[in-house]
VEXLOPA-715508 format. One record per residue (C-alpha): x, y, z. Coordinates in steps of 0.5 Angstrom, whole numbers, m for minus. Example, Ala and Ser with C-alpha at 12.3 -4.5 7.8 and 13.67 -1.06 7.14 Angstrom:
<vexlos>
VEXLO      u      v      w
VEXLO     25     m9     16
VEXLO     27     m2     14
</vexlos>
This chain:
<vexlos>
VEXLO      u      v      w
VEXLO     30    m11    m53
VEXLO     35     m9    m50
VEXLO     37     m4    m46
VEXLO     44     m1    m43
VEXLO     43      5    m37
VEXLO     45     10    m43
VEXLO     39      7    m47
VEXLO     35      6    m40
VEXLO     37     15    m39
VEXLO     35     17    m46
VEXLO     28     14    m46
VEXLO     22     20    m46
VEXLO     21     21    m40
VEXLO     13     18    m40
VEXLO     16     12    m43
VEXLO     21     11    m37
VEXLO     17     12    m32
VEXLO     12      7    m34
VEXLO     17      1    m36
VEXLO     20      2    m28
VEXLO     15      2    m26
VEXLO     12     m3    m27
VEXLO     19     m7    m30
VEXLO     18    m10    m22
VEXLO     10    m14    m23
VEXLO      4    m14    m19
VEXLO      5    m10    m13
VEXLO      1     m9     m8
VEXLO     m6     m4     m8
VEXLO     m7     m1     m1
VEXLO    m10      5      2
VEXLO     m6      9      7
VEXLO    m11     13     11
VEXLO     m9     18     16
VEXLO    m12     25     19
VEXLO     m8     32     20
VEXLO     m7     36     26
VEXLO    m14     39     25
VEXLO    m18     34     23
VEXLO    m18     33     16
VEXLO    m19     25     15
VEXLO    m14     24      9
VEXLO    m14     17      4
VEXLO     m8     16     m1
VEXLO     m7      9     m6
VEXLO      0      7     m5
VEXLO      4      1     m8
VEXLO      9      1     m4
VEXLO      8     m3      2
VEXLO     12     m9      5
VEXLO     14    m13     10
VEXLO     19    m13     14
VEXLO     18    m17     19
VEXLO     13    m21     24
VEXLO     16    m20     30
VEXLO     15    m14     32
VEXLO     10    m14     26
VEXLO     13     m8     23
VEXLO     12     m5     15
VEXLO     15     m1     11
VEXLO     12      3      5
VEXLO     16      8      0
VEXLO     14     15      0
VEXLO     16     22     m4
VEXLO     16     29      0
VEXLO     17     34     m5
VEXLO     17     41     m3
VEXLO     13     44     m9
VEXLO      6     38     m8
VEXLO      3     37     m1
VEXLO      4     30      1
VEXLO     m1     30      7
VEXLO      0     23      8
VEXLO      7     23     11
VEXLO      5     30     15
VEXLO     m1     27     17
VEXLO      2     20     20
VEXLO      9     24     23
VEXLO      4     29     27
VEXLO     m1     23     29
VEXLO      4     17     30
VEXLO     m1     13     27
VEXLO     m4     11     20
VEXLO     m9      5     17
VEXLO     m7      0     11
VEXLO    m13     m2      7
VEXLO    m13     m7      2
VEXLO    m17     m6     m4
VEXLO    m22     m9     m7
VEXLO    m25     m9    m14
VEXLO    m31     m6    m13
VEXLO    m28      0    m10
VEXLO    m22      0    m16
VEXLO    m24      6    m19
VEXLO    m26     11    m13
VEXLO    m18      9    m10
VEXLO    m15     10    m16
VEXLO    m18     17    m16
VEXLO    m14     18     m9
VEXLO     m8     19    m13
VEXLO    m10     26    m15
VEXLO     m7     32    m12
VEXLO    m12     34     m8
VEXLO    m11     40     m3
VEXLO    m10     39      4
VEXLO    m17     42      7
VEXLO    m19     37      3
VEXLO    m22     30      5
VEXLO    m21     24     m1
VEXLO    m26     20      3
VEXLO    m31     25      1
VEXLO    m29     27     m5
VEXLO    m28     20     m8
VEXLO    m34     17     m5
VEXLO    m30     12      0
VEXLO    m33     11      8
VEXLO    m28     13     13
VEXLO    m29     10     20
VEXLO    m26      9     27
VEXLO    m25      4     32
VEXLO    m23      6     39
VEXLO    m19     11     41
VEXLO    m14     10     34
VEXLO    m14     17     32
VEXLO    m12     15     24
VEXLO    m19     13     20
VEXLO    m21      6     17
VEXLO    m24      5     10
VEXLO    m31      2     11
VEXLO    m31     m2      3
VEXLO    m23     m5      5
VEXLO    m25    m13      8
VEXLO    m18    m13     12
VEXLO    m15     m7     15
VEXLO     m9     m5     19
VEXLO     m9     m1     25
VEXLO     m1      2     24
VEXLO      3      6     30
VEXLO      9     10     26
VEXLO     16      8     28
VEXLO     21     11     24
VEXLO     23     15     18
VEXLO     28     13     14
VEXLO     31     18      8
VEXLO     34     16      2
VEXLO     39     20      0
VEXLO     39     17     m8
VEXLO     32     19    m11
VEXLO     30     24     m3
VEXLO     25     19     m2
VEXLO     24     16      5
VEXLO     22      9      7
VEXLO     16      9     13
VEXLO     17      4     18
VEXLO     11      3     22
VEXLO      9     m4     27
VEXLO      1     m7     27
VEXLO     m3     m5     33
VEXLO     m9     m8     30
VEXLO    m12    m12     25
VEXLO    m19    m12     22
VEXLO    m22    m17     18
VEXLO    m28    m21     16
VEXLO    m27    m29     20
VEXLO    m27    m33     14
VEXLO    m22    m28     10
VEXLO    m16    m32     15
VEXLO    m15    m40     15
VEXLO    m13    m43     20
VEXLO     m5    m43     19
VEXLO     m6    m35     18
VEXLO     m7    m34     11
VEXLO    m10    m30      7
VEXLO    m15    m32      2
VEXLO    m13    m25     m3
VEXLO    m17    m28     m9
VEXLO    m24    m30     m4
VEXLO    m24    m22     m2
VEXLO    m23    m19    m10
VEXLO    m17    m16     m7
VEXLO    m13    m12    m13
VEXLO     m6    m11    m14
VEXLO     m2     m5    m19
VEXLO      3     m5    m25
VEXLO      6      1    m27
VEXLO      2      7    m24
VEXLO     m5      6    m26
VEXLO     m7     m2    m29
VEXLO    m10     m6    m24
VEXLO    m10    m14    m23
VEXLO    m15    m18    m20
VEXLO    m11    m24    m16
VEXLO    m13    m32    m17
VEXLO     m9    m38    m14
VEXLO     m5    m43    m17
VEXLO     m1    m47    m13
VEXLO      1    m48     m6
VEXLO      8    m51     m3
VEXLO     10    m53      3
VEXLO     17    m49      6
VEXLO     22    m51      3
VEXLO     27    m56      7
VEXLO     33    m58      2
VEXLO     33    m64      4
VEXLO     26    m65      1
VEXLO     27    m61     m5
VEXLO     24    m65    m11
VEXLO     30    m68    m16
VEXLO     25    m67    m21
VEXLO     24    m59    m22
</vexlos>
């Protein structure tokens, strides 16, 4: 196959939007809790989150505002400065998939979609319970994209949850022990398993042998 950007333009709509994307791989699967001004908990799945930096711990995720769909999520961490990042196990896929729904804003997808909210502390945004790591988020920036009117969310860690032996002792994440789930496309999801492991990479210790 292949394809030139008139021929990329021409595609059915549907067909589009599924090859881009997932033309990118397994990205991954995250629930972004927030609360509204009254008080209305709110959790979306997004697949959109990246790491942009370690210090200060900063993240980024892409969001679509849109005049005719609510996007409680992007009003909801602007109004409260603040919001959760969740990851996803597969015992839980089915019910964060659902999330997704254009649900109106009086409503909870907690509730709806059978998810359990919890808070910690004085953090205002809500945690989800069935998540085994957690990520509390204080919101620090918006960035509009003029190109496609999406808008990049940068916010900075202000806690991490997660169970003590989900973390080893050089800061990794063991994603394949907690059945964490990443996305392809817009509703297939992937299940993750190690494979190797490296060490970084000095050019003077790169193998001859590749």
């Amino acid at each position: 196959m292949y394809l030139n950007s008139k021929n990329i333009e021409e595609l059915e709509r549907k067909y589009r939007l599924n090859l881009i994307n997932s033309i990118t791989g397994i990205k991954p699967a995250n629930l972004i809790g927030t609360i509204s001004a009254d008080g209305v908990q709110n959790v979306a799945i997004f697949s959109s989150v990246v790491h942009l930096g370690s210090n200060p711990p900063l993240l980024g995720m892409i969001v679509r505002p849109d005049d005719d769909v609510p996007r409680n999520t992007f009003d909801n961490l602007r109004e409260t400065g603040c919001y959760t990042i969740n990851h996803i196990p597969k015992e839980v896929v089915k019910q964060a998939h659902y999330t997704s729904a254009k649900f109106p804003e009086d409503v909870s997808e907690f509730e709806r979609c059978g998810l359990t909210s919890f808070f910690i502390d004085d953090f205002k945004a809500p945690f989800v319970e069935e998540s085994p790591i957690k990520i509390g988020m204080e919101f620090k920036q918006d960035i509009p994209i003029e190109l496609n009117g999406t808008h990049l969310v940068i916010g900075e860690i202000k806690m991490i949850l997660a169970p003590d032996d989900a973390i080893d002792e050089r800061g990794y994440i063991d994603l394949e022990s907690f059945n964490h789930v990443g996305i392809a496309g817009l509703n297939q999801y992937y299940s993750f398993q190690k494979e190797a492991e490296f060490p970084y990479v000095r050019l003077n210790e790169v193998p001859e042998d590749l």
